[in-house]
FIMINU-862303 format. One record per atom (N, C-alpha, C, CB): residue number from 1; residue in three letters; atom name; x, y, z. Coordinates in Angstrom, 2 decimals. Glycine has a CB too. Example, Ala and Ser with C-alpha at 12.3 -4.5 7.8 and 13.67 -1.06 7.14 Angstrom:
2
num | residuo | atomo | c1 | c2 | c3
1 | ALA | N | 13.19 | -5.69 | 7.80 $
1 | ALA | CA | 12.30 | -4.50 | 7.80 $
1 | ALA | C | 13.20 | -3.30 | 7.80 $
1 | ALA | CB | 11.31 | -4.47 | 9.05 $
2 | SER | N | 12.85 | -2.25 | 7.08 $
2 | SER | CA | 13.67 | -1.06 | 7.14 $
2 | SER | C | 12.90 | 0.03 | 7.87 $
2 | SER | CB | 14.08 | -0.60 | 5.72 $
***
This chain:
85
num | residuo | atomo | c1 | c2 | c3
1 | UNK | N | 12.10 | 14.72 | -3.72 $
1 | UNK | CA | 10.86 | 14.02 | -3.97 $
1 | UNK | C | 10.79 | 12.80 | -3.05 $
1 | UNK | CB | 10.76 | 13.61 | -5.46 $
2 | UNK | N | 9.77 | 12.50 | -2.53 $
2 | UNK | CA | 9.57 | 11.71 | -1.15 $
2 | UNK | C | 8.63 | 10.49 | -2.18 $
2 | UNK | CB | 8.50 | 12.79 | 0.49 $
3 | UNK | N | 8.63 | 9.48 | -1.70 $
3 | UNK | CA | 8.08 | 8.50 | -2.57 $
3 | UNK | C | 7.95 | 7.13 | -1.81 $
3 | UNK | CB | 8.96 | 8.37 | -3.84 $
4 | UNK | N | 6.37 | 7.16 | -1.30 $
4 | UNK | CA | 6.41 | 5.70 | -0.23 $
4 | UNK | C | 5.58 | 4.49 | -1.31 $
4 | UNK | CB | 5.21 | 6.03 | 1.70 $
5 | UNK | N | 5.95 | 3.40 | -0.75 $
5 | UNK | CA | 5.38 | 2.42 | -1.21 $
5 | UNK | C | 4.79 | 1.17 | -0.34 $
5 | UNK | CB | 6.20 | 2.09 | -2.02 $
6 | UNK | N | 3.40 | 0.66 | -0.92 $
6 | UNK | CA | 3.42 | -0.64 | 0.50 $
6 | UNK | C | 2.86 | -1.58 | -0.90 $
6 | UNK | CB | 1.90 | -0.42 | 2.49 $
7 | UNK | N | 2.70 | -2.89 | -0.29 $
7 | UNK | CA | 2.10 | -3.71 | -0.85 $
7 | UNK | C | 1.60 | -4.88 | -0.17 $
7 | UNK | CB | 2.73 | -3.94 | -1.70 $
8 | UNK | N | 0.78 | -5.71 | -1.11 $
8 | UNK | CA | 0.27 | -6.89 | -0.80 $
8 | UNK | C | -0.51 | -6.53 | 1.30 $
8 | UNK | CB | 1.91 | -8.22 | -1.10 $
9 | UNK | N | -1.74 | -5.58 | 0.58 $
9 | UNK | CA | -2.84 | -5.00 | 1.51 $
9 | UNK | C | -3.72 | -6.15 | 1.73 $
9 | UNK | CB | -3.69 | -3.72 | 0.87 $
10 | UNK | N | -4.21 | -7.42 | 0.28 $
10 | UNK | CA | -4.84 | -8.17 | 0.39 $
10 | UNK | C | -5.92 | -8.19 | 1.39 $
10 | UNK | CB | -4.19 | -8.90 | 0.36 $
11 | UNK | N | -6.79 | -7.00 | 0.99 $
11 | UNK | CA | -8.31 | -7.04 | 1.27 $
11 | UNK | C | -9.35 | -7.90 | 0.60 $
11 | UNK | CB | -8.78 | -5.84 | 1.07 $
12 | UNK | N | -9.88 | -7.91 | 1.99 $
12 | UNK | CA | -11.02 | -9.03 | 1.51 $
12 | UNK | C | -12.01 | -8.26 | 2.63 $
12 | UNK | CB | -10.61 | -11.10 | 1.79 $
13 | UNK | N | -13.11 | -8.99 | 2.82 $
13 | UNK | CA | -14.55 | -8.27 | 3.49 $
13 | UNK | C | -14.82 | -8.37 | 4.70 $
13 | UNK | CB | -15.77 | -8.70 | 3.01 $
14 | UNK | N | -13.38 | -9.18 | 5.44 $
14 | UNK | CA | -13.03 | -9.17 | 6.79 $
14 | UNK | C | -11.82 | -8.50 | 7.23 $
14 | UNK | CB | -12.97 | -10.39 | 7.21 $
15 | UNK | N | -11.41 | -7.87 | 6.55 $
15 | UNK | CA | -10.03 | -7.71 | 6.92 $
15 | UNK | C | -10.11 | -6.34 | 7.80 $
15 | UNK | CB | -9.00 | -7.64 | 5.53 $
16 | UNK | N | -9.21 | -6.56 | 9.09 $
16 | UNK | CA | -8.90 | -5.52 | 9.85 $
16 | UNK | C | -8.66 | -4.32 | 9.37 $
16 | UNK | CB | -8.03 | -5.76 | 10.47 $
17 | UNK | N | -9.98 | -3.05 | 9.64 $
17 | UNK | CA | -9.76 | -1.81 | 8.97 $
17 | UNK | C | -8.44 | -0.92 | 9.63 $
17 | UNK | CB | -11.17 | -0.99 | 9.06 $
18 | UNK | N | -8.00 | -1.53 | 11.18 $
18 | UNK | CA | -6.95 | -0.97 | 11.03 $
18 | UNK | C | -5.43 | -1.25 | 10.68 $
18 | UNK | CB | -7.03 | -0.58 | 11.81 $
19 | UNK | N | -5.66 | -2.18 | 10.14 $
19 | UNK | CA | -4.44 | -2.01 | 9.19 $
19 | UNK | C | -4.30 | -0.89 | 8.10 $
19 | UNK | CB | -4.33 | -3.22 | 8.47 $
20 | UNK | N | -5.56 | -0.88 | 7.89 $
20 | UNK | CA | -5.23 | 0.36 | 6.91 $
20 | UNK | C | -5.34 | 1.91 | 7.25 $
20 | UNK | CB | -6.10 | 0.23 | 5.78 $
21 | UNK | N | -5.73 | 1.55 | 8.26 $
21 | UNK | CA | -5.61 | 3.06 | 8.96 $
21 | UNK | C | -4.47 | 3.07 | 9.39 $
21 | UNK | CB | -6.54 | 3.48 | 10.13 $
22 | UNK | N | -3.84 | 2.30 | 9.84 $
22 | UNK | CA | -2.03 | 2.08 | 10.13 $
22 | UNK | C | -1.75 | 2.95 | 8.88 $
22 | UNK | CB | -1.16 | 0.11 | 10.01 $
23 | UNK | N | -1.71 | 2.01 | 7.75 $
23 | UNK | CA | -1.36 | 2.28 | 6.62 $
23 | UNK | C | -1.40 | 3.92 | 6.35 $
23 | UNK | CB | -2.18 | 1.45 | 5.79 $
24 | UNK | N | -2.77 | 4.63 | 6.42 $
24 | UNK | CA | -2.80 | 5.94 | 6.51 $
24 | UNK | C | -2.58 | 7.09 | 7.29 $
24 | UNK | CB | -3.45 | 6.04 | 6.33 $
25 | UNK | N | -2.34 | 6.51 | 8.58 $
25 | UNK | CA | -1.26 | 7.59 | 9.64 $
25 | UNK | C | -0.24 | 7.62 | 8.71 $
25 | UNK | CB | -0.60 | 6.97 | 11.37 $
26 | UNK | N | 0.65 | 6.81 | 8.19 $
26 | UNK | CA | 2.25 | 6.95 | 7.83 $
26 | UNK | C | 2.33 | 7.38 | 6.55 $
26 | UNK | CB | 3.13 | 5.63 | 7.92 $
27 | UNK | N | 1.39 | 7.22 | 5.89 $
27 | UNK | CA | 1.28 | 8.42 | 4.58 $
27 | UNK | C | 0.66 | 9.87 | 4.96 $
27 | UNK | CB | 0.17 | 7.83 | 3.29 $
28 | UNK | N | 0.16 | 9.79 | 5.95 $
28 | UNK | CA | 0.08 | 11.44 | 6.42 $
28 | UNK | C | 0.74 | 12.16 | 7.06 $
28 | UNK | CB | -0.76 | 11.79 | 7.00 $
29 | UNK | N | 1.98 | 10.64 | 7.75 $
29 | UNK | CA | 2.93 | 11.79 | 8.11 $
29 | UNK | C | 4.09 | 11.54 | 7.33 $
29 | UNK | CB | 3.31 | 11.90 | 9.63 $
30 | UNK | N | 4.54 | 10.91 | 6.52 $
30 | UNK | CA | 5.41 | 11.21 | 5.68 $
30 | UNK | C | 4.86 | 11.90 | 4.23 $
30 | UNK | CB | 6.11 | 10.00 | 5.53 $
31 | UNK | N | 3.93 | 12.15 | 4.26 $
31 | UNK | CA | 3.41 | 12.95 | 3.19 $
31 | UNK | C | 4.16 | 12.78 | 1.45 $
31 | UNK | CB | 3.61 | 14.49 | 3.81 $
32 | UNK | N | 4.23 | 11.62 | 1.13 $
32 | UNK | CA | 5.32 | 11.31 | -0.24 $
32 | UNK | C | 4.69 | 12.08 | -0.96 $
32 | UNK | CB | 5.53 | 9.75 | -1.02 $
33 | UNK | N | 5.29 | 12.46 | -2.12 $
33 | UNK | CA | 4.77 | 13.34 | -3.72 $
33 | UNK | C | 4.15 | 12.06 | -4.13 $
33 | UNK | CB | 6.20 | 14.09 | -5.11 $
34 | UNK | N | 5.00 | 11.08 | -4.21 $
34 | UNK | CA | 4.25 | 9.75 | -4.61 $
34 | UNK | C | 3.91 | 8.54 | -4.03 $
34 | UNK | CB | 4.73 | 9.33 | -5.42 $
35 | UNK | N | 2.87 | 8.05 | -4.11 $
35 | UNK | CA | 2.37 | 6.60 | -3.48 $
35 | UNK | C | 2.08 | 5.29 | -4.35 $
35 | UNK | CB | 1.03 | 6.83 | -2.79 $
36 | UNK | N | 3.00 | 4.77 | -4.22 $
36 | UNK | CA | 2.85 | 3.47 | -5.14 $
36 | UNK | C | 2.58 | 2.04 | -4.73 $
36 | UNK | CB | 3.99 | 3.33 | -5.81 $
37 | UNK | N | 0.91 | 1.67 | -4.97 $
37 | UNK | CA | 0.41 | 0.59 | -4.23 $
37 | UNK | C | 0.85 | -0.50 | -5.33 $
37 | UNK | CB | -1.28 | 0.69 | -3.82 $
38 | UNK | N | 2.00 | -1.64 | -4.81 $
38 | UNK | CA | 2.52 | -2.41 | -5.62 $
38 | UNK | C | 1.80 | -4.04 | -5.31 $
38 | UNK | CB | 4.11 | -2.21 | -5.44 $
39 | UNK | N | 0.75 | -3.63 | -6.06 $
39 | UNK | CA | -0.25 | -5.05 | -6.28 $
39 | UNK | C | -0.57 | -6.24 | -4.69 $
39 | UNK | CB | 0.84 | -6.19 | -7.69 $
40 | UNK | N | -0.96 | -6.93 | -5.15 $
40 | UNK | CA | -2.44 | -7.76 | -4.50 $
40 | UNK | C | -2.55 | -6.63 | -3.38 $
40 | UNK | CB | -2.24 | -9.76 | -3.70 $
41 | UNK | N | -3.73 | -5.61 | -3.66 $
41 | UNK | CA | -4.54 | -4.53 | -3.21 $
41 | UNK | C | -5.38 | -5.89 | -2.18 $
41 | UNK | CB | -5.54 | -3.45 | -4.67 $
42 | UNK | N | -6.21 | -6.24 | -3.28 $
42 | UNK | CA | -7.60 | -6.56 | -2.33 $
42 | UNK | C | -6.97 | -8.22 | -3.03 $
42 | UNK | CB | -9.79 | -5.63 | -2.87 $
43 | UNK | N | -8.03 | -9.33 | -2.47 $
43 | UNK | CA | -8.06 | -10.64 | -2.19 $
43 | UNK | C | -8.96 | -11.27 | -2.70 $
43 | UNK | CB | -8.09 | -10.89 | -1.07 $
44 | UNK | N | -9.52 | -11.47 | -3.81 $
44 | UNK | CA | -10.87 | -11.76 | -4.40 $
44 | UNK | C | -10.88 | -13.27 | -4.33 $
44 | UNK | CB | -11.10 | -11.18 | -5.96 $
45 | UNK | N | -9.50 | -14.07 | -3.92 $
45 | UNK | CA | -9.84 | -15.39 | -3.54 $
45 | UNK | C | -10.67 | -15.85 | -1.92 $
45 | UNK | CB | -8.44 | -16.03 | -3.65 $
46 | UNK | N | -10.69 | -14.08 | -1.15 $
46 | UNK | CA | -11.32 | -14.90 | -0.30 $
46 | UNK | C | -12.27 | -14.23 | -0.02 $
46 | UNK | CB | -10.69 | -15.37 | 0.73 $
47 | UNK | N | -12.90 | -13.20 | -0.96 $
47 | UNK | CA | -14.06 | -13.01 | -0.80 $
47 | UNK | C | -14.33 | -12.06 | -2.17 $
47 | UNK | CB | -14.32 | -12.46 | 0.64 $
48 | UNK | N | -16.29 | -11.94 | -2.71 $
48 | UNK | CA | -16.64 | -11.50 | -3.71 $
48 | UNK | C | -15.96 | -10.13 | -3.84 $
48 | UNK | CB | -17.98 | -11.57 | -3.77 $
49 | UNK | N | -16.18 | -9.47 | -4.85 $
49 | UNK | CA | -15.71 | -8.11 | -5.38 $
49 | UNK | C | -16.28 | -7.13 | -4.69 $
49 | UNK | CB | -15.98 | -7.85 | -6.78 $
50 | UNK | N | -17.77 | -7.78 | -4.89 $
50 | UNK | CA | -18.98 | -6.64 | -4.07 $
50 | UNK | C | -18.57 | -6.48 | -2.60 $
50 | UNK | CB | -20.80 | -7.31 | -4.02 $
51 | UNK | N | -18.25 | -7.70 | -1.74 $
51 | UNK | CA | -17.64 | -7.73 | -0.54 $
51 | UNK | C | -16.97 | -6.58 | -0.50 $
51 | UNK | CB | -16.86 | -8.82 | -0.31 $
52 | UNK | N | -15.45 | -7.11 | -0.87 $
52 | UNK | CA | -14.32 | -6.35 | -0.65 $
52 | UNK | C | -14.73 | -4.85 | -1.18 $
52 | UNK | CB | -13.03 | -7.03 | -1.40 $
53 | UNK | N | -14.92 | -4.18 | -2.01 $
53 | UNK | CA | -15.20 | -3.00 | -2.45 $
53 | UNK | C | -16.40 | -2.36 | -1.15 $
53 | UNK | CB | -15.77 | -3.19 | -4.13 $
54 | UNK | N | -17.29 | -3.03 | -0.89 $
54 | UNK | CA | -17.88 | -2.61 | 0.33 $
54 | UNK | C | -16.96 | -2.50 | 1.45 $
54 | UNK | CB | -18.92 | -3.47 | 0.68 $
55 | UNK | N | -16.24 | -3.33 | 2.15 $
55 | UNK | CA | -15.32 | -3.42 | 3.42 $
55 | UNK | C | -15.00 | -2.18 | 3.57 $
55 | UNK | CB | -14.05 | -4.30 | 3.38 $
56 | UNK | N | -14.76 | -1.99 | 4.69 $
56 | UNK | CA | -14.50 | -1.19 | 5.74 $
56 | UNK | C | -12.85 | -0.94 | 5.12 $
56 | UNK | CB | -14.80 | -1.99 | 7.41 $
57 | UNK | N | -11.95 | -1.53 | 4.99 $
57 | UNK | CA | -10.80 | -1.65 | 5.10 $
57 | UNK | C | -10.47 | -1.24 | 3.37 $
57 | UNK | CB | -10.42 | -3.14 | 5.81 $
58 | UNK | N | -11.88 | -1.24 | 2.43 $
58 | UNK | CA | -11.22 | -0.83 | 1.07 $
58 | UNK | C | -11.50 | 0.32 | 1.06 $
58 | UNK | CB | -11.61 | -1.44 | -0.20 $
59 | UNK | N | -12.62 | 1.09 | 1.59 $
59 | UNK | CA | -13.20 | 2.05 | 1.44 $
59 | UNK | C | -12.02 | 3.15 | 2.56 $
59 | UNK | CB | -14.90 | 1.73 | 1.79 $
60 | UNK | N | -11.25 | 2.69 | 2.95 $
60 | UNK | CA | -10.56 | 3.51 | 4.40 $
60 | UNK | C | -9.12 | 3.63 | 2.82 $
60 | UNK | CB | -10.09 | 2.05 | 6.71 $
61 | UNK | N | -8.81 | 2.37 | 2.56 $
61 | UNK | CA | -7.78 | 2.53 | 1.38 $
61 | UNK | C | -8.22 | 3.73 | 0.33 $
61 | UNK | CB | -7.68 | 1.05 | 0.52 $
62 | UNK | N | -9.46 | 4.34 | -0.37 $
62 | UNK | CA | -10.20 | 4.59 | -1.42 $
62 | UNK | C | -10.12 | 5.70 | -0.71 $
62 | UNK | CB | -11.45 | 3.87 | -1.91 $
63 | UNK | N | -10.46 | 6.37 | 0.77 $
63 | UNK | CA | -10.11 | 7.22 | 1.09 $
63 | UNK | C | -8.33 | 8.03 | 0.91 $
63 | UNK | CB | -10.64 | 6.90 | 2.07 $
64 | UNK | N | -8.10 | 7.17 | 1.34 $
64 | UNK | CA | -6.04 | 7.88 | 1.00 $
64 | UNK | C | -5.99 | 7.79 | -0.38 $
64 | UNK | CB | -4.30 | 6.69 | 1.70 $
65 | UNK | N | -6.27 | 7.04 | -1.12 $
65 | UNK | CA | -6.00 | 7.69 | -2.72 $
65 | UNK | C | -6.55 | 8.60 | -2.80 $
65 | UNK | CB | -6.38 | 7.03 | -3.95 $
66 | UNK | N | -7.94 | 8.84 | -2.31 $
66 | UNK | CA | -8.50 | 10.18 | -3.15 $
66 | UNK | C | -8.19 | 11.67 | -2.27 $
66 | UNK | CB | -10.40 | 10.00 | -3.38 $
67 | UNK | N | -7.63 | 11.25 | -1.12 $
67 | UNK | CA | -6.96 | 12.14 | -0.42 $
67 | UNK | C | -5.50 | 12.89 | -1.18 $
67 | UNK | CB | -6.66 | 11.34 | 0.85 $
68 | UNK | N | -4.98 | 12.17 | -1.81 $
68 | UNK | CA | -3.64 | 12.33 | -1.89 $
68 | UNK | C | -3.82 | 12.57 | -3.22 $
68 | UNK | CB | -2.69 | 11.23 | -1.41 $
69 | UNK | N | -4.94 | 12.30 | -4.59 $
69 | UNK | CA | -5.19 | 13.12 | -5.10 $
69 | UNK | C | -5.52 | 14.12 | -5.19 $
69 | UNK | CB | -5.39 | 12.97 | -5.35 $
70 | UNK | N | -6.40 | 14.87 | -4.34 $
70 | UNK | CA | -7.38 | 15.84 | -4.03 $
70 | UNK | C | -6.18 | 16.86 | -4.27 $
70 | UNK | CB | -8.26 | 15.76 | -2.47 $
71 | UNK | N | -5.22 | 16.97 | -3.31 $
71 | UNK | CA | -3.96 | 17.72 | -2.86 $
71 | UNK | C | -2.92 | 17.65 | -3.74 $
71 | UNK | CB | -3.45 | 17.26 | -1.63 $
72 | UNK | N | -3.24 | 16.59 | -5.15 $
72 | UNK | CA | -2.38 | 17.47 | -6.34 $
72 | UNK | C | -1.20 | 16.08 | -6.12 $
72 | UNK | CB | -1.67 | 19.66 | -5.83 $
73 | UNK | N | -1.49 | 14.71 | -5.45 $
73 | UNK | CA | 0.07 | 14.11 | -5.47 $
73 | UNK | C | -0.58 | 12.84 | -6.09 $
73 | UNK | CB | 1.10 | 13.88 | -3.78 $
74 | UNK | N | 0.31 | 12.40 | -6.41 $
74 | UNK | CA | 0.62 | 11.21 | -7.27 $
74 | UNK | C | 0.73 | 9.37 | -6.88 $
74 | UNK | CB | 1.94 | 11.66 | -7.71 $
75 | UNK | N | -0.36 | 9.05 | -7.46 $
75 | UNK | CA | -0.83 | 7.46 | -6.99 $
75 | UNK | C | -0.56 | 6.86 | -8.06 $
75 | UNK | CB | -2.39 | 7.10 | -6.56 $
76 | UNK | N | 0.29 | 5.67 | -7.88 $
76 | UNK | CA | 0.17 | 4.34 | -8.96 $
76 | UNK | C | -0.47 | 3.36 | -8.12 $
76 | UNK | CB | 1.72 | 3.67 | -9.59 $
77 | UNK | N | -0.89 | 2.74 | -8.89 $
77 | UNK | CA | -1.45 | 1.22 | -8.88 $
77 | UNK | C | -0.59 | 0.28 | -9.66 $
77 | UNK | CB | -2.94 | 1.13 | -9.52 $
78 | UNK | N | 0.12 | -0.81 | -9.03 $
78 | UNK | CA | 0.33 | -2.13 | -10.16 $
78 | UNK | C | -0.73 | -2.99 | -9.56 $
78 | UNK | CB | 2.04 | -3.05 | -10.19 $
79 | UNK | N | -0.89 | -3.91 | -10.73 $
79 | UNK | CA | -1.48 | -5.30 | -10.09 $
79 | UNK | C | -1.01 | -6.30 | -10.61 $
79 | UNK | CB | -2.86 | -5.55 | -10.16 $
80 | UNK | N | -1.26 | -7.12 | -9.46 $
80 | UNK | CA | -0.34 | -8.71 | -9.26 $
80 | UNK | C | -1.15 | -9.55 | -9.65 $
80 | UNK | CB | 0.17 | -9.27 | -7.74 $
81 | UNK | N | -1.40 | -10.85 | -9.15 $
81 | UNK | CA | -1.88 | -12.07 | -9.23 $
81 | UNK | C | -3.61 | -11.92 | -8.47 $
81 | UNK | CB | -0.67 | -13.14 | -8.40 $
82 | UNK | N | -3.37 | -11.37 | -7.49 $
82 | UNK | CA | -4.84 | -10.94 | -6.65 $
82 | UNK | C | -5.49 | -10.25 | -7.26 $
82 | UNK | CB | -4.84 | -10.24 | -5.40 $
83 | UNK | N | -5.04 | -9.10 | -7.96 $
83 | UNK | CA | -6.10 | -8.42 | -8.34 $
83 | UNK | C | -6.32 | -8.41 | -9.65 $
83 | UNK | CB | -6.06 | -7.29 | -7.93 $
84 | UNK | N | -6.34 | -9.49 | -10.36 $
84 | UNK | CA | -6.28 | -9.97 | -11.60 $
84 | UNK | C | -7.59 | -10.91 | -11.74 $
84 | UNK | CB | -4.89 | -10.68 | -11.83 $
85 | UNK | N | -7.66 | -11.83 | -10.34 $
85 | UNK | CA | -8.63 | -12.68 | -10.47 $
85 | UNK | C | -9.87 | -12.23 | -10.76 $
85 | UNK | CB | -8.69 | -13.35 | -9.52 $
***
């Protein structure tokens, strides 16, 4: 069982979409059973909800979860301090 993890993505409504496309080359080629995004996802101290959920860089994230569901594998979410606010 293969099992990657990243954290502290801290999106906000500027943030460089390729980081997260970084982020999603290396889960497509290590292909884990599981992916475990271990909190502050997004950044709501530095920008609104509506922002960030619009961005380029959450919606590229929202893509690989629902990718990696689609295909039957396994996503956690924790959340930290960021995504609490």
């Amino acid at each position: 069982m293969k099992i990657l993890t990243f954290s502290d993505s801290h999106i906000w409504k500027d943030k460089d979409v390729r980081i997260i496309q970084a982020l999603a080359a290396k889960v497509e080629e290590r292909d884990p059973d599981i992916l475990i995004a271990v909190g502050d996802i997004d950044d709501p101290w530095k920008s609104t909800w509506p922002d960030i959920i619009g961005s380029p860089a959450h919606q590229e994230l929202e893509r690989i979860v629902l990718r990696r569901v689609q295909i039957g594998k396994h996503v956690v979410v924790l959340r930290r301090n960021h995504d609490w606010n």
